[in-house]
N, C-alpha and C positions, 0 to 999 in steps of 0.2 A: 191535696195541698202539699206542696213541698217542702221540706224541713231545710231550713239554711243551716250552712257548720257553723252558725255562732248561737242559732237556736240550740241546736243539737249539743254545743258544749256546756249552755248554760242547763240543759236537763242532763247533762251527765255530775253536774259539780254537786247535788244532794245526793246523789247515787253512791258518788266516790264519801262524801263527808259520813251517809249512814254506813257503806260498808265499813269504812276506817273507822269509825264508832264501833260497831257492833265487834268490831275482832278486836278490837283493843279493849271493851269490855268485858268481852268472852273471854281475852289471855288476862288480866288482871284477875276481875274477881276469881279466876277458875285458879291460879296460879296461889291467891293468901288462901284460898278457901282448902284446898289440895296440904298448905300447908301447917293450916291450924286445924286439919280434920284428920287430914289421912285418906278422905276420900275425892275421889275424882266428881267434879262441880256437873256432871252427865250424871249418873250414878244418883247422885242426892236428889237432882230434879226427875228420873224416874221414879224413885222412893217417895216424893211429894206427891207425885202425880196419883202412883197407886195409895197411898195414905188417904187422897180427898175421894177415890172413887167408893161406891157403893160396897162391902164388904169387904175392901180392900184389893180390890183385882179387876183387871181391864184383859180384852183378848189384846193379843199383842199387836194385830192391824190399829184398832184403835189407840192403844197408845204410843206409836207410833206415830202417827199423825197429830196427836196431842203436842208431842214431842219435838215434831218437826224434821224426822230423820227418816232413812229408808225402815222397812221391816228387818231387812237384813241385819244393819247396824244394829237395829234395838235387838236381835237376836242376841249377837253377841255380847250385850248390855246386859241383859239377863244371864247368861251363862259366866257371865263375872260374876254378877251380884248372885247368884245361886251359892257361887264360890267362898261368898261372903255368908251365908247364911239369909241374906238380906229378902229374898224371895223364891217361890218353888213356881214350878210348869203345872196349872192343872188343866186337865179337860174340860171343856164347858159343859153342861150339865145337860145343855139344848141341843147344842148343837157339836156333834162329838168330832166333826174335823177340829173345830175351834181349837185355840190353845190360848188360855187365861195366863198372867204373870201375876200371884198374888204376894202380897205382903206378909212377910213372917211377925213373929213377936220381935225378932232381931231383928229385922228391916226397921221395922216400927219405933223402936228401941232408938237405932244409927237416925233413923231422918229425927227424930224426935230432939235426940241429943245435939245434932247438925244445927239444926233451923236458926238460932238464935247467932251462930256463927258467920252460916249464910247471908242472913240480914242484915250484920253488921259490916260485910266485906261489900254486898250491895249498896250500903248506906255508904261507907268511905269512898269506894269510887263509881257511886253513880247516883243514888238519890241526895243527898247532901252538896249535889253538882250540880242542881236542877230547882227551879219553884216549883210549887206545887202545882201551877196553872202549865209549865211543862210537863212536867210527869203526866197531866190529868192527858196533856195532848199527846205526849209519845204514846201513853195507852190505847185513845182511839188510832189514831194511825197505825202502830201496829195489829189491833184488832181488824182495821177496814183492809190494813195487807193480807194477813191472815185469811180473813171473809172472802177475799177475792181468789187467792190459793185454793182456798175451799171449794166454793164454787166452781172453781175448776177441775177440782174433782171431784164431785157431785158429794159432797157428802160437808158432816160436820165437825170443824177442829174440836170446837169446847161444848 
């Protein structure tokens, strides 16, 4: 089946509407959040991530993919936050290539004291911009984005 250019532009105009979302989200909340923390809006959402896993610590392929970014970046993710106190490199216990990002007491501390910051800069420019019956849909839809990412890479984001 062939794609006409008037098809083609009307599936480009949700493409363009969610990217220009997503980066004008991503520079705002990251921009007041950066400014009433001190901390870079990456940085925090790593710290939650390790906060909700089991012991506080994920290997770094996994949360990475949690995450949405290459290994690489999250490496350097880490070796900031190290800098911070925020998290240490351990060995997996199983599997000794592994290499774990755990949560310090200071990590713990920073996202802990964060959170209610975050939520608020989320809530000003982005849930208090939405009903609830959108939110409930931007969540599936970016879940079934996500799932299909996934799936293509054989494995599981959440």
């Amino acid at each position: 089946m062939e794609i006409t250019e008037s098809a083609a532009l009307d599936a480009q105009q949700p493409v363009h509407a969610f990217s220009s979302a997503a980066r004008w989200l991503t520079e705002h909340v990251g921009q007041e959040f950066r400014r009433r923390t001190g901390m870079w809006q990456i940085h925090y959402e790593m710290l939650s991530w390790l906060s909700e896993a089991p012991d506080g610590q994920l290997c770094l392929t996994k949360l990475a993919r949690r995450m949405g970014i290459s290994t690489s970046r999250l490496s350097h993710l880490v070796d900031r936050a190290r800098e911070h106190g925020w998290v240490e490199r351990v060995p997996d216990p199983v599997g000794r290539r592994i290499v774990l990002a755990r949560l310090t007491g200071t990590g713990r501390d920073a996202v802990q004291a964060a959170a209610p910051l975050q939520l608020a800069c989320v809530r000003s420019h982005f849930l208090d911009r939405l009903t609830l019956a959108q939110v409930e849909q931007l969540r599936e839809i970016s879940e079934a984005l996500i799932g299909s990412v996934d799936q293509d890479e054989g494995g599981t984001t959440f």
